[in-house]
Structure formats: structure tokens, C-alpha cells
N, C-alpha and C positions, 0 to 999 in steps of 0.2 A: 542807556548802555546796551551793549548790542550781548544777547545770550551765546555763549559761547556752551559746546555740545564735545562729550568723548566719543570720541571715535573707536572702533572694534579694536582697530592696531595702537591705541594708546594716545594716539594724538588729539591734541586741541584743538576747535574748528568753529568759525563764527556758524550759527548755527542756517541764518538766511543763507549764507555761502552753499552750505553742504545739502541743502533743500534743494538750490539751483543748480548744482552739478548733479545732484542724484536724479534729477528730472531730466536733464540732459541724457544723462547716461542711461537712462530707461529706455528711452526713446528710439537712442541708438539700438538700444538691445533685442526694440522688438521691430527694427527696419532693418537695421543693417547686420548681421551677424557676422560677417567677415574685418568690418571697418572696428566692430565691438571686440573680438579676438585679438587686432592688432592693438588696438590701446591699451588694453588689458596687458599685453604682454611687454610690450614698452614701458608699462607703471611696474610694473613686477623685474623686467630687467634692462637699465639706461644701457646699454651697448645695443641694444631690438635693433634691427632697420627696417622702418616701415615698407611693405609690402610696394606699396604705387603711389603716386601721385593723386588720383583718385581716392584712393584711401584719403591721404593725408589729407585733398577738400573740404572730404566729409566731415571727418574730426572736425576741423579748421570752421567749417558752418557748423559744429556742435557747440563749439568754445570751449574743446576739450583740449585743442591741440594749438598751441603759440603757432609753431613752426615745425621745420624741418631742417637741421643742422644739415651742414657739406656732407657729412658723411652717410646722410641718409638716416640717423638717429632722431630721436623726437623730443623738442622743446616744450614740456608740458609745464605748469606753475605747480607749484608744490605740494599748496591744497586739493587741486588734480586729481593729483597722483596718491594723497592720503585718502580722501575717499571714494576713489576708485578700487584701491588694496583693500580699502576697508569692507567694501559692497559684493567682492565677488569672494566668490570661493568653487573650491575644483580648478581641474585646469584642460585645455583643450575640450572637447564636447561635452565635458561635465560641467562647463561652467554656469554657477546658478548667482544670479541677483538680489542681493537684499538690503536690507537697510542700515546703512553704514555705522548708527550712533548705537553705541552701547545703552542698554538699557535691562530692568531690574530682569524681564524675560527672556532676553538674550543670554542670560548668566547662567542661567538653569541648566 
């Protein structure tokens, strides 16, 4: 049985899942800063319109990002998007990285 993990924002999450996108999203964080800004703000708010096309590559070779709807908004999967919200905090230049799964030290 696969370990499922809570997440900061209260959500359930197979735990292999949320190791594989947290590492994604690290990566992003310490290459890309602008393409990290826009997913961040797209999991935070579904109407976002991704920035470029370029952008959206990047995500897209992250495995962060499905697609990009007509309207320029972003198709991301659900789990994504939960521990993505879960992982950052601040917004705009203050936004700092950390580890999405609640635990006993987090609570403090």
C-alpha cells in the first residue's frame, strides 16, 4: 500500500507523488524564477494567464504544467496544484520554498 502524507493546506497526497513534484519544483525554483512565479500564481489563482509560451514549455518539461487552455489559463492536475500551495509561502519576491507535508515540527 502506497503511504499517503498531509499536506500543509489539509490535503491528502500519495506520499511518492508529492516527493516527485517537490523535486520538480525545487529545481524550477533554483533555474527558473520567472517560469516558478507564474505556476505559483496559476495554483494560487485558476483565471492566471500564463505569462509566454516559453513559459508554459518550461513548466510543460517540468511535469508541472498539462497544458494551456484557449484562453491562455493553465491546466495543471490537482496534486500540482495542492503541493505547490502547500510548498510556497509569501507572494511576489518573498516567495520562499519548503516542504509541503505537515509534520510534528512544522506545528510549532
Amino acid at each position: 500500500m502506497i503511504e499517503t502524507v498531509t499536506l500543509r493546506n489539509g490535503k491528502e497526497a500519495p506520499a511518492p507523488a508529492v516527493s516527485t513534484v517537490f523535486l520538480a519544483l525545487r529545481r524550477l525554483f533554483e533555474t527558473d524564477a520567472l517560469a516558478f512565479y507564474e505556476l505559483v500564481t496559476a495554483c494560487r489563482d485558476s483565471s492566471h494567464v500564463i505569462f509566454s509560451e516559453p513559459i508554459a514549455a518550461t513548466l510543460t518539461s517540468f511535469a508541472l504544467l498539462e497544458s494551456v487552455n484557449a484562453d491562455g489559463t493553465a491546466r495543471i492536475h490537482d496534486l500540482t496544484r495542492d503541493v505547490v500551495v502547500a510548498s510556497v509561502e509569501g507572494s511576489d519576491f518573498e516567495m520562499r520554498l519548503r516542504w509541503p507535508v505537515e509534520t510534528a515540527e512544522t506545528d510549532q
